[in-house]
Structure formats: C-alpha cells, structure tokens
C-alpha atoms as one frame of an Amber mdcrd trajectory, in Angstrom:
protein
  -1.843 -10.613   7.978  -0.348  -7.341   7.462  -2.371  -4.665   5.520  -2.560
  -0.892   4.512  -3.400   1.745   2.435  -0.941   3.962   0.640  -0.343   7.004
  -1.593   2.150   6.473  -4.563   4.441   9.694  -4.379   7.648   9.010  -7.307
  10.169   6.887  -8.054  13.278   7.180  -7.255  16.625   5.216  -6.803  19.038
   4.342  -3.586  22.290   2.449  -3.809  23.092  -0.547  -2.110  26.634  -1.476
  -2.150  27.860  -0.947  -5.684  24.259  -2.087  -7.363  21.832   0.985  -7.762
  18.178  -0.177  -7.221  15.301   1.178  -8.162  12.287   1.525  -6.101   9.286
   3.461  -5.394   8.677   5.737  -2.312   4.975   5.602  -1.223   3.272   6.696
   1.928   1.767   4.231   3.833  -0.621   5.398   6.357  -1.211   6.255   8.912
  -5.002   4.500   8.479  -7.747   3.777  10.930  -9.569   1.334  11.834 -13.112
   2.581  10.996 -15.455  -1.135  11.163 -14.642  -4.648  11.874 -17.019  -7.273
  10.758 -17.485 -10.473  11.928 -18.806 -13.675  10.712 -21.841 -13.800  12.982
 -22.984 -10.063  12.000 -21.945  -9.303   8.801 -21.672 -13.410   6.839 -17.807
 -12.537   6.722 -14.957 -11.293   8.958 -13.101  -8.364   7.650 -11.798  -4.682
   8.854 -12.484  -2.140   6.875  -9.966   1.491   7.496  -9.652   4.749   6.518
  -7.199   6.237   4.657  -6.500   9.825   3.990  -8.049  13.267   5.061 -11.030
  14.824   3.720 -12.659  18.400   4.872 -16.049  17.734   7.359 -17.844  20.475
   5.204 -17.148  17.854   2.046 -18.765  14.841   3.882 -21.945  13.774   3.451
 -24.176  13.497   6.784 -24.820  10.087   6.935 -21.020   9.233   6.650 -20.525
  11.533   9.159 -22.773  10.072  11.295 -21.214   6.314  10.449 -17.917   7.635
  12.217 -19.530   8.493  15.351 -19.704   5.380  17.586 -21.298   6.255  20.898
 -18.692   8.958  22.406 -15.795   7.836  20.028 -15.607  10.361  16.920 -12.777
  10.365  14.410 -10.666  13.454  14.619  -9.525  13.371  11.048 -12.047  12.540
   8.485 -10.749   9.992   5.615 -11.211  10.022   1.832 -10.652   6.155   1.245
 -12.144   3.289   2.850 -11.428   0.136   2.211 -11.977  -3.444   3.420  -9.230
  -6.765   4.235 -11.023  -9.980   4.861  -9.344 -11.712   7.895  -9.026 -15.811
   7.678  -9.647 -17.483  10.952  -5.649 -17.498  11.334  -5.097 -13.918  11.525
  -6.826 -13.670  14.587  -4.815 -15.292  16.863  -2.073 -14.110  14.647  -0.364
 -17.100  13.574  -1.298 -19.583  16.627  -3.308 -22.492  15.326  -5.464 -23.369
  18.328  -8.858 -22.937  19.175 -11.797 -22.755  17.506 -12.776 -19.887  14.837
 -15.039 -18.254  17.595 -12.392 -18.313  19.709 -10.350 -17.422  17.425 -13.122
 -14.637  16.491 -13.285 -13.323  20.107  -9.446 -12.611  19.780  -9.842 -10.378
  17.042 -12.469  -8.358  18.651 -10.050  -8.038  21.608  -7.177  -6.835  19.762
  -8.960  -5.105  16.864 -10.682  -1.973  18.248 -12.792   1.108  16.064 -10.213
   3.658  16.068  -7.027   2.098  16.526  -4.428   3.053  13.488  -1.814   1.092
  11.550   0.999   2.539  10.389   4.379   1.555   8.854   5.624  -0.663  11.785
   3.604  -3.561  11.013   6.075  -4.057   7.627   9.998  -4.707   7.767  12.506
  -4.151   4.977  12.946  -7.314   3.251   9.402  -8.218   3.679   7.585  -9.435
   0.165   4.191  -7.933   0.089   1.993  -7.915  -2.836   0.307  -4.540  -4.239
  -3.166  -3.452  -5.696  -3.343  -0.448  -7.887  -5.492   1.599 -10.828  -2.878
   1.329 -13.805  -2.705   4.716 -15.923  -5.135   4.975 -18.655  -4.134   4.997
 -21.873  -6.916   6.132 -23.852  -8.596   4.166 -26.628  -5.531   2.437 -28.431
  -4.759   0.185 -31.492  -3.814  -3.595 -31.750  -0.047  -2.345 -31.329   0.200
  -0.702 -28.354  -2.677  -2.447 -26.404  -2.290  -6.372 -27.714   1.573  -6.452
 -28.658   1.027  -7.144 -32.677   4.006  -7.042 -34.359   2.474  -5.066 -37.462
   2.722  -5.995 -40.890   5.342  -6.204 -43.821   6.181  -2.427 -44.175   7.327
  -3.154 -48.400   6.662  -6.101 -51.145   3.157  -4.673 -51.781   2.155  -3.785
 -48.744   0.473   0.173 -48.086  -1.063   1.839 -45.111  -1.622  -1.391 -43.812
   1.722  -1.246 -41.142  -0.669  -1.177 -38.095  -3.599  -2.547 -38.968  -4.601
  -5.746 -37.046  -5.261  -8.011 -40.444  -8.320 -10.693 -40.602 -10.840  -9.999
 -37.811 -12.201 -13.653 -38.639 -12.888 -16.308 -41.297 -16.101 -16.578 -43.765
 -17.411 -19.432 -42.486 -18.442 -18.380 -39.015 -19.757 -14.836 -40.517 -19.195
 -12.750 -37.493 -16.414 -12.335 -35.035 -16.437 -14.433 -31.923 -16.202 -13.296
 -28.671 -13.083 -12.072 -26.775 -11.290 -11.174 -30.539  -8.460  -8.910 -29.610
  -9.075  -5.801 -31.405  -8.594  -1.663 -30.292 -10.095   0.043 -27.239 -10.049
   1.397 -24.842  -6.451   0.715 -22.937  -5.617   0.999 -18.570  -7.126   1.872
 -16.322  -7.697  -1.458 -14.739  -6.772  -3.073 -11.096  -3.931  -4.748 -11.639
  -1.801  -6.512  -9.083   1.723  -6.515  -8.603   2.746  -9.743  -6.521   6.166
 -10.391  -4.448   7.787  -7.311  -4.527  10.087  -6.023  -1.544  10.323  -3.718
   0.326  13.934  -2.128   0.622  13.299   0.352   3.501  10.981   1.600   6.138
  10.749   5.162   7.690   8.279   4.983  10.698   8.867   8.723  11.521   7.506
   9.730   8.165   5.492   6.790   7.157   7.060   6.159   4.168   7.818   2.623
   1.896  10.407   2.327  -0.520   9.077  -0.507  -2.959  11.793  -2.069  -4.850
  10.512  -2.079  -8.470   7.412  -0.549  -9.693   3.774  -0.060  -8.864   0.465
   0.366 -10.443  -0.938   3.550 -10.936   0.098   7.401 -11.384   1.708   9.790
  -8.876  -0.995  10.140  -5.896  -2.664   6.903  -7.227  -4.137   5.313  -4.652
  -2.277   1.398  -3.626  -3.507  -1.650  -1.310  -0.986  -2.994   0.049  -0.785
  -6.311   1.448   1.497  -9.538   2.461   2.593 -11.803   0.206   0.895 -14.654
   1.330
C-alpha cells in the first residue's frame, strides 16, 4: 500500500502532445514514520507519520516527549500526524504466504520509527485516491447547497425565485428528518477516488494530480492508492 501526506500548493496546467491537461501540483512529503501499531499491542495494525514542520517552542511537552524513543529524537518536529491501517497483505508487500504474524513480523522489520517516505513510492500513471477538507462555504440556501432549480420567475410568482417551496405536508405536522433545507455548506472530508497522477519530481517532492482536489491552497491532503 502506498501512502502519504501532502500540501495542496495551485493548480496549474502542462501539455501533453497537442491536449492541455489540467492538474494540480501538491507537495508530497517528505513524512516520517513517527509509530507503528500492531495487532497484538494496539487491537489494530497501522503506521501513523508526521507531516510538516512545527517550531519546538510551539510543542507541547508531552508530544515532545512522545518523539523521543530511547536515543532516537526527531530532528524536525511535525504539525500533522496521521494514521494508515495496514491489511495483513501490505506487509509482505504483495506476497501471499505466511501467516498474519508472520506476515506481522515483516512489517516490523521493514517499518522502522524514523524512517521517511517520500515521492518515490508513487509513479506517473499511478491511480491513487485523495482525502481532503473541501472549502467552506458559509451557511447557504437550497440553491447553491442542494441544486434546486428555483421557482417560476413570472405568472404570479414574487420574491419567491429561491425559496425552497413546501418544507412538508399537513398530515405528518412536522418535518421529517434529513429534509434538505439551508445551512451551513463545506467544509467536509470528502474523497476524490481514481485520479492520476501525471508526473513525479523526487528532487522537489512534488505531485502533479491530473484533475482536482479537495480543499484550499495549503489544505492539507491524504493521499493514498487506489485500491
């Protein structure tokens, strides 16, 4: 399984051939690994990493002390951490034999505190799938947030263009649950599946996304592979 966080930076566009495509340049990493849990200690197998830098002063003493694991101490302290569950197959990264211990024991082998992913473990071409805070919007009418069409604009009709209409029927005398009305609009994890990426630079740990993301400039993206 191939996993890491990311910054969204802008979009931009890059030809290829005669077609211009448009795609979105985020930077992936670099990210390290900061805990990896296991089924035996924690009820679930996962690695949790670090993304990001954050000043010492800013950081609160017991995360500070969380990082330090016996003479190992992270030289750059993040401002994101985040966890990937790991299925019994990632371990012994796509071979199906033995049994999950085994197959446990080889992730604690090749997973170690401290090591960092980067940008290498993707490929251009490769479809990945990515989790993001959309932009808030705000509280917002039927229009913008549910789609209505609005109503008749003439033939008796005033002030009543983008108003949502019946709520509900007499009968019932109240409006049932789950009625789509206005609110509050974004701001929600949304997830973008089976995009691709159209180019890697390891130098610079950058992505270029073909398409678009979730979230604002400097939003903050999990990014995963399409499984």
């Amino acid at each position: 399984m191939k996993y890491i966080l990311a910054k969204k930076l802008e979009m931009t566009q890059i030809w290829q051939g005669d077609n211009v495509v448009p795609v979105t340049r985020v930077q992936a990493g670099p990210c390290v690994i900061t805990q990896i849990k296991t089924l035996d200690k924690d009820g679930y197998d996962a690695v949790q990493i670090g993304f990001g830098e954050k000043k010492e002063k800013n950081i609160k003493k017991p995360q500070l002390k969380k990082l330090e694991i016996g003479n190992w101490k992270l030289k750059i302290q993040p401002r994101y951490y985040r966890e990937f569950r790991i299925t019994p197959m990632d371990y012994a990264n796509g071979l199906r034999q033995g049994t999950p211990k085994d197959m446990q024991k080889n992730l604690n082998t090749n997973l170690k505190v401290g090591d960092v992913i980067d940008v290498s473990a993707f490929e251009a071409g490769d479809a990945i799938k990515v989790t993001g805070i959309s932009k808030g919007k705000g509280f917002q009418g039927v229009v913008k947030r549910h789609g209505f069409h609005g109503q008749d604009k003439t033939h008796g009709n005033k002030d009543q263009l983008r108003m949502p209409g019946s709520i509900g029927a007499t009968g019932p005398a109240h409006v049932f649950k789950g009625q789509k009305m206005p609110g509050r609009m974004g701001g929600d994890r949304v997830t973008v599946s089976n995009l691709k990426i159209i180019e890697v630079d390891k130098e610079n740990n950058i992505l270029l996304i073909k398409g678009a993301v979730p979230g604002a400039r400097n939003g903050l993206l999990r990014i995963t592979h399409n499984s």
